[in-house]
Backbone atoms as SQL, in Angstrom:
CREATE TABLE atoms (id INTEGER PRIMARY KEY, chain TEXT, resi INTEGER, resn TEXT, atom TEXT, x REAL, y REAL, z REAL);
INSERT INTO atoms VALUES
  (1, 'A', 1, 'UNK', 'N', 4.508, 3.513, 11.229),
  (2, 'A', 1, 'UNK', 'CA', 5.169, 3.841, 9.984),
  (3, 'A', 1, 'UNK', 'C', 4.562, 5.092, 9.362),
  (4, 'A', 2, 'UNK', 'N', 3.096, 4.954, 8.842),
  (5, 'A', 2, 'UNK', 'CA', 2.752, 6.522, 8.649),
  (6, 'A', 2, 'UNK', 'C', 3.131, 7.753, 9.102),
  (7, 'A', 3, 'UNK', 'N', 3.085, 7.166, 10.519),
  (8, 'A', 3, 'UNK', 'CA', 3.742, 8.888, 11.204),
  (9, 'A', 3, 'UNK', 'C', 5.189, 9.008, 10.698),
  (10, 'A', 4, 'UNK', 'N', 5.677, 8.119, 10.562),
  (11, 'A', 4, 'UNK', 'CA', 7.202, 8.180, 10.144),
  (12, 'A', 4, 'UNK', 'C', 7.183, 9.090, 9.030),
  (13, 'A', 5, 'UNK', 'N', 6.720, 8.701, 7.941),
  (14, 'A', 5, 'UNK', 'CA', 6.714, 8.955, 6.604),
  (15, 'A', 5, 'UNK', 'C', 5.771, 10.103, 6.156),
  (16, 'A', 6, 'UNK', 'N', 4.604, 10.538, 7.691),
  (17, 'A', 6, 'UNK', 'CA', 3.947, 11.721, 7.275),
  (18, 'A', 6, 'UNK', 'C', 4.590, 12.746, 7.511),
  (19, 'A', 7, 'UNK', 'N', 6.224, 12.825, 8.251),
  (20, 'A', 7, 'UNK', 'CA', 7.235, 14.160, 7.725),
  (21, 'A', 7, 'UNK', 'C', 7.425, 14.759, 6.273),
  (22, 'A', 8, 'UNK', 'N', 7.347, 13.616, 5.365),
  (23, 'A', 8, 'UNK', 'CA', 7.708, 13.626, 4.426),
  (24, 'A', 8, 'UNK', 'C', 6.817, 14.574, 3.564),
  (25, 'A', 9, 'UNK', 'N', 7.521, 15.316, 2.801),
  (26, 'A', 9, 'UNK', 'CA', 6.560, 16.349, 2.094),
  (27, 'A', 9, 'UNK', 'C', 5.879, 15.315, 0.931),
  (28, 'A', 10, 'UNK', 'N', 4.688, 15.667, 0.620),
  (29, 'A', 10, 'UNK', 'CA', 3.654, 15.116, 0.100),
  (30, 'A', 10, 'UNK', 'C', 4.233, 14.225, -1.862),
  (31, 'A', 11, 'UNK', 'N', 5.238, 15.397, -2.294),
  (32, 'A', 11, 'UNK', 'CA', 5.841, 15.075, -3.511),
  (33, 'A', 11, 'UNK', 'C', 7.400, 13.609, -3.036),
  (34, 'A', 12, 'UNK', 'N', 7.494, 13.782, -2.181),
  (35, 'A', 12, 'UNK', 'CA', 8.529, 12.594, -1.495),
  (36, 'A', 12, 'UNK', 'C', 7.666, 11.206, -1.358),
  (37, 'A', 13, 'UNK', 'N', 6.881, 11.568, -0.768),
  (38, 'A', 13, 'UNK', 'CA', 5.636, 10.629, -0.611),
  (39, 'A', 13, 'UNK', 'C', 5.133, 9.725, -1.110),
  (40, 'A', 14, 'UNK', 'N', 4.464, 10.608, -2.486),
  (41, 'A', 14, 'UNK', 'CA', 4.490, 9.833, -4.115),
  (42, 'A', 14, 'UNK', 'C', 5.333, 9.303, -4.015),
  (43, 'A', 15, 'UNK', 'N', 6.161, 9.829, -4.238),
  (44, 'A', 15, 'UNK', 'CA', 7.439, 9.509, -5.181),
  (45, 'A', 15, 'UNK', 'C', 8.368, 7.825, -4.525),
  (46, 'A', 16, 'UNK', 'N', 8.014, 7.853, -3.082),
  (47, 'A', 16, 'UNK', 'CA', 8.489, 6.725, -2.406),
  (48, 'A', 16, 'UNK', 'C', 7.475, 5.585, -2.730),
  (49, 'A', 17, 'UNK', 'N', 6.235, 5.935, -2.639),
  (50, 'A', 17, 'UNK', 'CA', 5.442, 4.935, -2.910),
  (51, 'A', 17, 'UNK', 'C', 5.207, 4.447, -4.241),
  (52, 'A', 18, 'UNK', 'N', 5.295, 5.526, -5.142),
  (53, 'A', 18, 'UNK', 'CA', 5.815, 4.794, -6.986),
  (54, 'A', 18, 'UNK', 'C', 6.843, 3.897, -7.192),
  (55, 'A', 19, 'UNK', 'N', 8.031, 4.330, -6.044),
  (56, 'A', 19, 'UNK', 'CA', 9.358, 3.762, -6.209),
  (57, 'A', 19, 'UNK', 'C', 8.988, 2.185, -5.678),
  (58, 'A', 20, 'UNK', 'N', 7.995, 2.073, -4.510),
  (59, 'A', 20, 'UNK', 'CA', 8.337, 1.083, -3.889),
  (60, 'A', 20, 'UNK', 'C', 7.311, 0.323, -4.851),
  (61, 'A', 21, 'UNK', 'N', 6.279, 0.700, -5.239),
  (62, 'A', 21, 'UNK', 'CA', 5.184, -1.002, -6.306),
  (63, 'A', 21, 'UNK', 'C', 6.282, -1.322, -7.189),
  (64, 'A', 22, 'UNK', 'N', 7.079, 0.050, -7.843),
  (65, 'A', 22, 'UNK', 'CA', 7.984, -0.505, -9.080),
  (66, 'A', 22, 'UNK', 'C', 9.038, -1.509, -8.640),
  (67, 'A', 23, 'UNK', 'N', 9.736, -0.971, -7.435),
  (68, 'A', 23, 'UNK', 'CA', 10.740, -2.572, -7.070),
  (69, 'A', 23, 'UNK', 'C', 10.165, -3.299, -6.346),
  (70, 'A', 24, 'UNK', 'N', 9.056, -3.222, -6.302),
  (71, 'A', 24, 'UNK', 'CA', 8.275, -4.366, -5.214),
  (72, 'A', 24, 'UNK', 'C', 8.766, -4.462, -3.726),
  (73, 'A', 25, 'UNK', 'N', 8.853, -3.371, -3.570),
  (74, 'A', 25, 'UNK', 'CA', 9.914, -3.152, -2.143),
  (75, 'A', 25, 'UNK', 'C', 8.250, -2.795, -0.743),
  (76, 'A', 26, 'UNK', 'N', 8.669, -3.713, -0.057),
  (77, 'A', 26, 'UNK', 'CA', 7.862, -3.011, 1.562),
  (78, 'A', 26, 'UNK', 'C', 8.947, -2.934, 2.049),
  (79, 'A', 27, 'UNK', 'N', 8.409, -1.707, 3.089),
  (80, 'A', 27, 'UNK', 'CA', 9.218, -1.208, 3.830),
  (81, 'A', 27, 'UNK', 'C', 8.550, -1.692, 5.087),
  (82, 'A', 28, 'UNK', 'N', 9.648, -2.024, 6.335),
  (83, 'A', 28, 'UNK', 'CA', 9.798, -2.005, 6.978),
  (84, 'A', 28, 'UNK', 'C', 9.458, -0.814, 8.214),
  (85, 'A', 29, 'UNK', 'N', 9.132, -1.274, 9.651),
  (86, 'A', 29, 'UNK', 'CA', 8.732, 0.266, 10.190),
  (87, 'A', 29, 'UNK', 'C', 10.424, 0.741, 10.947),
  (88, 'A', 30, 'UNK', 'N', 11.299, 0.061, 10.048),
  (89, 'A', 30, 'UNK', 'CA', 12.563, 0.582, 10.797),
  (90, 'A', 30, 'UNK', 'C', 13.131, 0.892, 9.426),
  (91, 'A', 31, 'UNK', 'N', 12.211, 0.440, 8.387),
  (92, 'A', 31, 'UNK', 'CA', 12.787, 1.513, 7.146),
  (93, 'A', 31, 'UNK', 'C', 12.013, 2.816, 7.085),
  (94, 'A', 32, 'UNK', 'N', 10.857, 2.701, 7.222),
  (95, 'A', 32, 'UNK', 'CA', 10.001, 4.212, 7.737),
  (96, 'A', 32, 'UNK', 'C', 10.814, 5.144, 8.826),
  (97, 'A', 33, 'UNK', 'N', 11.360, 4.730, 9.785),
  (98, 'A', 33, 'UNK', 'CA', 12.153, 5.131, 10.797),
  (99, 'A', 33, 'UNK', 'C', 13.437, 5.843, 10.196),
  (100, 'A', 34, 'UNK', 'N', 13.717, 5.074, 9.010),
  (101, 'A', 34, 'UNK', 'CA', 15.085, 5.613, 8.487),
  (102, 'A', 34, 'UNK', 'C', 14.900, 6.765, 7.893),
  (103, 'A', 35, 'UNK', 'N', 13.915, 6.600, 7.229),
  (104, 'A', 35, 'UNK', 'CA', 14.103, 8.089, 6.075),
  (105, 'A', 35, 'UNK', 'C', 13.243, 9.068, 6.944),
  (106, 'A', 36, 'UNK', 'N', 12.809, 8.876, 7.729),
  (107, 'A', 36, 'UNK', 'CA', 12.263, 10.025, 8.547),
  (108, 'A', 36, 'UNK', 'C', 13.683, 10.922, 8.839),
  (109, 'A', 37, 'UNK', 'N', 14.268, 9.757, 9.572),
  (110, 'A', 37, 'UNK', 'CA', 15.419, 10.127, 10.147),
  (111, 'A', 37, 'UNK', 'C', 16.243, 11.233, 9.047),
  (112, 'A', 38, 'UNK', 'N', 16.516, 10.329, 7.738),
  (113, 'A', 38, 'UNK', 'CA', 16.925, 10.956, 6.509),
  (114, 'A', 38, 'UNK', 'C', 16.576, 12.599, 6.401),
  (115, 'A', 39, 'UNK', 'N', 15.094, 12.856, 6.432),
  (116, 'A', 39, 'UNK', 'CA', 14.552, 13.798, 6.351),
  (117, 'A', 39, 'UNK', 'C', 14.921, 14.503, 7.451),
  (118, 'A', 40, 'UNK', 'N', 15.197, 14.506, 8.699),
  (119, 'A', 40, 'UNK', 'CA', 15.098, 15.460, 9.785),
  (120, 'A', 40, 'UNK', 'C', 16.688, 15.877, 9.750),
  (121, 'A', 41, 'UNK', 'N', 18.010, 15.208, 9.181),
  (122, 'A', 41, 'UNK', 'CA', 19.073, 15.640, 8.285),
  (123, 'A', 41, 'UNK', 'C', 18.891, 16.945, 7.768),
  (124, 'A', 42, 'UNK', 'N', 18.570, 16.357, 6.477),
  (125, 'A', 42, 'UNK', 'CA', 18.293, 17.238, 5.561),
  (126, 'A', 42, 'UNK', 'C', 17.371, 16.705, 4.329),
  (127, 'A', 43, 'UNK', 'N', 16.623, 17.887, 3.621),
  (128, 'A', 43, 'UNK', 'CA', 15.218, 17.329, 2.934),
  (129, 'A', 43, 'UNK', 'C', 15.977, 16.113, 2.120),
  (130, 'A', 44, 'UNK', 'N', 14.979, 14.754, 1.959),
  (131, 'A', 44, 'UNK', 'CA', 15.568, 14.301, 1.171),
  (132, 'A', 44, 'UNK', 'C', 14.816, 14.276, -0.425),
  (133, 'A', 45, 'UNK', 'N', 15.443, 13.586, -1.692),
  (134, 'A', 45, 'UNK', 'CA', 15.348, 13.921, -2.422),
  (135, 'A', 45, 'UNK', 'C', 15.141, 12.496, -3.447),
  (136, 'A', 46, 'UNK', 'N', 14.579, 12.539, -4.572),
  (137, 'A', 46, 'UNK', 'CA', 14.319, 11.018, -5.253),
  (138, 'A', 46, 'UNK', 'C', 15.584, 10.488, -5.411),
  (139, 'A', 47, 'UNK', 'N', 16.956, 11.061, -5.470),
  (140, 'A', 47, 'UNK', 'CA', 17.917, 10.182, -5.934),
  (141, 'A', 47, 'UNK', 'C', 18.127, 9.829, -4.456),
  (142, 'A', 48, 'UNK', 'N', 17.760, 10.414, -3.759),
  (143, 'A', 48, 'UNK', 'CA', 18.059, 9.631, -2.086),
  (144, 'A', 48, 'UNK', 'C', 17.161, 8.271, -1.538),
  (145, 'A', 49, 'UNK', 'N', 15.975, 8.587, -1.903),
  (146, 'A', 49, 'UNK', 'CA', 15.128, 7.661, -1.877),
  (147, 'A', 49, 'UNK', 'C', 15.451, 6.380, -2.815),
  (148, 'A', 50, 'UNK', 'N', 15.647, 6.776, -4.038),
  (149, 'A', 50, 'UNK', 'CA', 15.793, 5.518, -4.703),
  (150, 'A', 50, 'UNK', 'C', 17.333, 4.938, -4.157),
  (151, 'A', 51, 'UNK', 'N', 18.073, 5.596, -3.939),
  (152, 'A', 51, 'UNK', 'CA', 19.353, 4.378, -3.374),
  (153, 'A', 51, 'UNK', 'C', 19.288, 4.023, -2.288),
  (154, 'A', 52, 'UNK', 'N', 18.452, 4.534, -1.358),
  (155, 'A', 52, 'UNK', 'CA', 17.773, 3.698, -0.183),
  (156, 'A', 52, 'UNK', 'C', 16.993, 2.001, -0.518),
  (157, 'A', 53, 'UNK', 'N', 16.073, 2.613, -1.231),
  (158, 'A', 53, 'UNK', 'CA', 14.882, 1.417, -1.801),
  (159, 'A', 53, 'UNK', 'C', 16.211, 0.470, -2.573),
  (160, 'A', 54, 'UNK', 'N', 17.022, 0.677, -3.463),
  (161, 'A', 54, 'UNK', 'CA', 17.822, -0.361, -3.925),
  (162, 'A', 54, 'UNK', 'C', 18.628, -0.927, -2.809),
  (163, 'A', 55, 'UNK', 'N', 19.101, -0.417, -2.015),
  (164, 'A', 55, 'UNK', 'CA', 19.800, -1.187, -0.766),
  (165, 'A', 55, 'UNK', 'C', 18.948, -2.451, -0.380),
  (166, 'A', 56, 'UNK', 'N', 17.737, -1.651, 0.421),
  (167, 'A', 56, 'UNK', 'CA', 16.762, -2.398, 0.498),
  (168, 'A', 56, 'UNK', 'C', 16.527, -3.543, -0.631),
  (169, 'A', 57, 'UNK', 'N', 16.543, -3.504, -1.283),
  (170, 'A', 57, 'UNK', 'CA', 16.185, -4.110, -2.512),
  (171, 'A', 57, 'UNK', 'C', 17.351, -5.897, -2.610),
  (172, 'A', 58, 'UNK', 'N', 18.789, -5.176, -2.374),
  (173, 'A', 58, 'UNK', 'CA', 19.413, -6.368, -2.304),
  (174, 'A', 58, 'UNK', 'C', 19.786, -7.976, -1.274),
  (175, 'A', 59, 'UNK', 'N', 19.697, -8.903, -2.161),
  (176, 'A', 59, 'UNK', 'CA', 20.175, -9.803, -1.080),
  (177, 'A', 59, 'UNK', 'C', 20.498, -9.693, -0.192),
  (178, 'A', 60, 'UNK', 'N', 19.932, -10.259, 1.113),
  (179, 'A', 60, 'UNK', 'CA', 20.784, -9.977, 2.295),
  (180, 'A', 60, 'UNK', 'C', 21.245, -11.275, 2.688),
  (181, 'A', 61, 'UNK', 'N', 23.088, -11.478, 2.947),
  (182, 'A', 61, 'UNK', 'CA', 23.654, -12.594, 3.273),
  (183, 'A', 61, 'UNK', 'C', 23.317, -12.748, 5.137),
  (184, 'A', 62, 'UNK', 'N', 22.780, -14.229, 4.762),
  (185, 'A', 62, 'UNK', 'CA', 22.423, -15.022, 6.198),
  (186, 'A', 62, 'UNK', 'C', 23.972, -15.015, 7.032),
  (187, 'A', 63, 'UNK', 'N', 24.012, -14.403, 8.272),
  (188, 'A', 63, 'UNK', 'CA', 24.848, -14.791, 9.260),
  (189, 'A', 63, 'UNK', 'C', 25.123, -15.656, 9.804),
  (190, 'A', 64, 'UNK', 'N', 24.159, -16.160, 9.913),
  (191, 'A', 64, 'UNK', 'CA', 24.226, -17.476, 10.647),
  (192, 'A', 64, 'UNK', 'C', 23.000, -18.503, 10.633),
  (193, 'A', 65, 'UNK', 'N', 22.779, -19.681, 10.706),
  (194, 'A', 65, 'UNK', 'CA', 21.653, -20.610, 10.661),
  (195, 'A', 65, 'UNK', 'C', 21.349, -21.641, 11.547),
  (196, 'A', 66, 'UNK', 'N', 20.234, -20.942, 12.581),
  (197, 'A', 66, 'UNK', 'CA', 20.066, -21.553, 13.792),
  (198, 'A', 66, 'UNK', 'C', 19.241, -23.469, 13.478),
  (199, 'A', 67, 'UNK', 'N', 20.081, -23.996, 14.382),
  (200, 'A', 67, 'UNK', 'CA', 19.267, -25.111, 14.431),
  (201, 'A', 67, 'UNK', 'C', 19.115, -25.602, 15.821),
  (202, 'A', 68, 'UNK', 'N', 18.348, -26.875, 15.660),
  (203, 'A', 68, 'UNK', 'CA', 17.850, -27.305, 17.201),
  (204, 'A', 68, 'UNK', 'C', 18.149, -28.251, 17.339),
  (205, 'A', 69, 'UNK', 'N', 18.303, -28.500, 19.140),
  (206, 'A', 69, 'UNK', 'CA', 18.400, -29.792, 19.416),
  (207, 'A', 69, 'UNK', 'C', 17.344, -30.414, 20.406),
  (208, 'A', 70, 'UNK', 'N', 17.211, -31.538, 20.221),
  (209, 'A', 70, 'UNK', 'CA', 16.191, -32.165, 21.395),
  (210, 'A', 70, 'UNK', 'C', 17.389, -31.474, 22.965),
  (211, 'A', 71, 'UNK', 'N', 16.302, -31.488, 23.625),
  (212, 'A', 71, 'UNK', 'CA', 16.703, -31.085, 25.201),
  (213, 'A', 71, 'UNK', 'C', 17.634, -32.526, 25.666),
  (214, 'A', 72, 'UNK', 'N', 17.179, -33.866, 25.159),
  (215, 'A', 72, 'UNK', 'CA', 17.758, -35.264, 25.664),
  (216, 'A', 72, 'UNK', 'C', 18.976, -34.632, 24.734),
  (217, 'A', 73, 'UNK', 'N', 19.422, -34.683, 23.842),
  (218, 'A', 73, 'UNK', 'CA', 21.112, -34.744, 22.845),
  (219, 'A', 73, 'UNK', 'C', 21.697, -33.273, 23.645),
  (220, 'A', 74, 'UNK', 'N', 21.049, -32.574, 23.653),
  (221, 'A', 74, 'UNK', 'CA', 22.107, -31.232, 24.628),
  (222, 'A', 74, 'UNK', 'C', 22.453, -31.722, 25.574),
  (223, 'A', 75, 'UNK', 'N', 21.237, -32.431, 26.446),
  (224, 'A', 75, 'UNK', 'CA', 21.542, -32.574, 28.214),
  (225, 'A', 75, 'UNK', 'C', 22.999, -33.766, 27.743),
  (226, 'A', 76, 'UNK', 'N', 22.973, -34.689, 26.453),
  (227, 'A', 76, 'UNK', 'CA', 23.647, -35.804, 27.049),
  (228, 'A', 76, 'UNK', 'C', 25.626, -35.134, 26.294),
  (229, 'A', 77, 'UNK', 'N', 25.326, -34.376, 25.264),
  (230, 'A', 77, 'UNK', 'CA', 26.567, -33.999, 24.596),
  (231, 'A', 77, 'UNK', 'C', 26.778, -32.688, 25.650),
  (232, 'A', 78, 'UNK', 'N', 26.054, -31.708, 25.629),
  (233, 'A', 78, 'UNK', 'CA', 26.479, -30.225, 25.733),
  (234, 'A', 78, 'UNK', 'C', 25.768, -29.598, 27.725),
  (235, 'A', 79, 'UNK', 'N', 25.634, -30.305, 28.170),
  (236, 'A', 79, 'UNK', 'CA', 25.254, -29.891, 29.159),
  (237, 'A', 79, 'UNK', 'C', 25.967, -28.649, 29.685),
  (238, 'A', 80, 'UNK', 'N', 27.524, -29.027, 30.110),
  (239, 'A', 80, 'UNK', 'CA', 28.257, -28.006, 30.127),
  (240, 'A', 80, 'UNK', 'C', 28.916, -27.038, 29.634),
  (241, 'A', 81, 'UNK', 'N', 29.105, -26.982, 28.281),
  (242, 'A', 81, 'UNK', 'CA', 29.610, -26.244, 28.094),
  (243, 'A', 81, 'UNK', 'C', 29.025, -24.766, 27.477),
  (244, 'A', 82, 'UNK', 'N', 29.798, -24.334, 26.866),
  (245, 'A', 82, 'UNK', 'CA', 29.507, -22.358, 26.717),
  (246, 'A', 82, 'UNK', 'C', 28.820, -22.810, 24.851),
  (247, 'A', 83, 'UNK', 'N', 28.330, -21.678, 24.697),
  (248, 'A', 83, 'UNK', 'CA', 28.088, -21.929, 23.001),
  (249, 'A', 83, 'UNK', 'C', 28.906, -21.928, 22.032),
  (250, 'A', 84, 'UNK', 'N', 30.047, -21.019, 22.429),
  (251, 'A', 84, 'UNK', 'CA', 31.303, -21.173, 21.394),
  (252, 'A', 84, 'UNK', 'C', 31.855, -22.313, 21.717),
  (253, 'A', 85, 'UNK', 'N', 31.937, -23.050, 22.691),
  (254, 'A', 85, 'UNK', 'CA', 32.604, -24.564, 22.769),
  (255, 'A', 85, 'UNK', 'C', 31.485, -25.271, 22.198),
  (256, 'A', 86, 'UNK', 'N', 30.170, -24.999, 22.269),
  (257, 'A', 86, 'UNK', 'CA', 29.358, -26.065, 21.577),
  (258, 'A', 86, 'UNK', 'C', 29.453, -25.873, 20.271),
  (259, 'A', 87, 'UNK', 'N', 29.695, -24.748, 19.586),
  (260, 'A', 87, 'UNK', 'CA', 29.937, -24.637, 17.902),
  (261, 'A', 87, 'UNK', 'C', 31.337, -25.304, 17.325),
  (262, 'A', 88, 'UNK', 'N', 32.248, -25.246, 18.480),
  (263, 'A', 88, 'UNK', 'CA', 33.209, -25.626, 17.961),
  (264, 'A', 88, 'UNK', 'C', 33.782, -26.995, 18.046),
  (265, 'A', 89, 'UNK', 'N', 32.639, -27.907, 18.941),
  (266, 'A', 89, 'UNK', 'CA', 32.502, -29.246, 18.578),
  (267, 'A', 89, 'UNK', 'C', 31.496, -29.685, 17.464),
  (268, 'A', 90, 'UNK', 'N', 30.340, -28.960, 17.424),
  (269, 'A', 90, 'UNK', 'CA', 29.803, -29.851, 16.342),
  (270, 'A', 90, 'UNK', 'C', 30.831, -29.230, 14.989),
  (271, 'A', 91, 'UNK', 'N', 31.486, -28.310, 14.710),
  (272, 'A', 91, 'UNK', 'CA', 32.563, -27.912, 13.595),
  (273, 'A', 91, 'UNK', 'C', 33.175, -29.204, 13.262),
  (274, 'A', 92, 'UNK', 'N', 33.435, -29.561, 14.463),
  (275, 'A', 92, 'UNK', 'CA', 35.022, -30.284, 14.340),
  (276, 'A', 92, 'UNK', 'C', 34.225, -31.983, 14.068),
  (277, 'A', 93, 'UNK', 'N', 32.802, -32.220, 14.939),
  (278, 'A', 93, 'UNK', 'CA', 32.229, -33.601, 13.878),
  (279, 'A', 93, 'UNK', 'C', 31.888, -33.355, 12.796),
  (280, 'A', 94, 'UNK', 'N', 31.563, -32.058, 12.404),
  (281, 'A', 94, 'UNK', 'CA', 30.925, -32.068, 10.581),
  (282, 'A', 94, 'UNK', 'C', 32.052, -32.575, 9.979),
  (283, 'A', 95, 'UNK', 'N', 33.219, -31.725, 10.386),
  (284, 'A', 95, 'UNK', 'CA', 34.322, -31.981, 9.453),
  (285, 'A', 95, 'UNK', 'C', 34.573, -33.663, 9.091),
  (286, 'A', 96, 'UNK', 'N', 35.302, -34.412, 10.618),
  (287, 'A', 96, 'UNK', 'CA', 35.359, -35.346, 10.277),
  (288, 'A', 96, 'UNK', 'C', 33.766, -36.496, 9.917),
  (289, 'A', 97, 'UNK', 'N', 33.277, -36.279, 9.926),
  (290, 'A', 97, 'UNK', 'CA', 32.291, -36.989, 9.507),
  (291, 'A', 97, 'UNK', 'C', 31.888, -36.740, 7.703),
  (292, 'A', 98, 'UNK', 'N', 32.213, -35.343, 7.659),
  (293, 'A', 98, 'UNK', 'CA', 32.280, -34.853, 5.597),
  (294, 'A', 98, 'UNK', 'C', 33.214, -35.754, 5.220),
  (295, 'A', 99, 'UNK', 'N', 34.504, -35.444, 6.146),
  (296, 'A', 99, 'UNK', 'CA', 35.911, -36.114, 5.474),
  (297, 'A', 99, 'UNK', 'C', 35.285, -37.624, 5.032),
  (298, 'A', 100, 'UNK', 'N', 35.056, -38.134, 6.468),
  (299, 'A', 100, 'UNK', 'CA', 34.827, -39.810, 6.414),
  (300, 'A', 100, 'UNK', 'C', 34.042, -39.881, 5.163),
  (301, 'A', 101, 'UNK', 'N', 32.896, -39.286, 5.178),
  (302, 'A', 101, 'UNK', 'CA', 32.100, -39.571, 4.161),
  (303, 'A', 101, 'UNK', 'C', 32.712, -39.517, 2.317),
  (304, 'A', 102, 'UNK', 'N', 33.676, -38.600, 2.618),
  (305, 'A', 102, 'UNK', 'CA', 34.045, -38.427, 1.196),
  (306, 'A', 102, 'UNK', 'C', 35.370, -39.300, 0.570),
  (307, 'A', 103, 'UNK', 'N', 36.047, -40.282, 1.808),
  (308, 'A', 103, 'UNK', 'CA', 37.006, -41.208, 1.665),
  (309, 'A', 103, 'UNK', 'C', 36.129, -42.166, 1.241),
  (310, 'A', 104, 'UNK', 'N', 34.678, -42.541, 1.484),
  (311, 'A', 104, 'UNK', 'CA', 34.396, -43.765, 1.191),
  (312, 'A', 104, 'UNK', 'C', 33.683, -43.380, 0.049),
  (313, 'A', 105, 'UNK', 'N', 33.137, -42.631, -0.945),
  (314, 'A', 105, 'UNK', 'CA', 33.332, -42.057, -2.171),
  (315, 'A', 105, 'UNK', 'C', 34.582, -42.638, -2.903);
């Protein structure tokens, strides 16, 4: 990451590292990677930096949420099949099993 960020002219520098205690932002060495990148563009500048660091800054929505299974419940439900057929059976028990659950409510 340093080397990343030692392109950066010395007043960018500051200025990223003031930005980042104030939003409490770490960077990443693939956010160091970025604004290097930024910089070898063209110079960048505090209003560039700071709408970087706020990106950074926001929520990031989860894609997806891995879970596990014992090796015995795969081997005995999912042995064969592909992963999109395995998502799209346990889909189809959540459902009816929510439903069931919410008829007897």
């Amino acid at each position: 990451m340093a080397v990343d960020l030692s392109y950066l002219s010395k007043g960018i520098q500051e200025y990223l590292y003031q930005q980042c205690e104030e939003l409490e932002v770490s960077l990443k060495p693939s956010d160091a990677k970025a604004i290097h990148l930024m910089n070898r563009e063209n110079e960048p500048n505090e209003d560039r930096i700071l709408s970087y660091l706020l990106y950074l800054k926001q929520p990031k929505e989860r894609q997806y949420q891995s879970i596990k299974l014992s090796q015995n419940i795969y081997q005995k439900f999912f042995d064969k099949e592909s992963k999109e057929e395995i998502e799209k059976i346990v889909e189809n028990a959540l459902e009816m099993y929510f439903d069931e659950k919410a008829q007897v409510l």
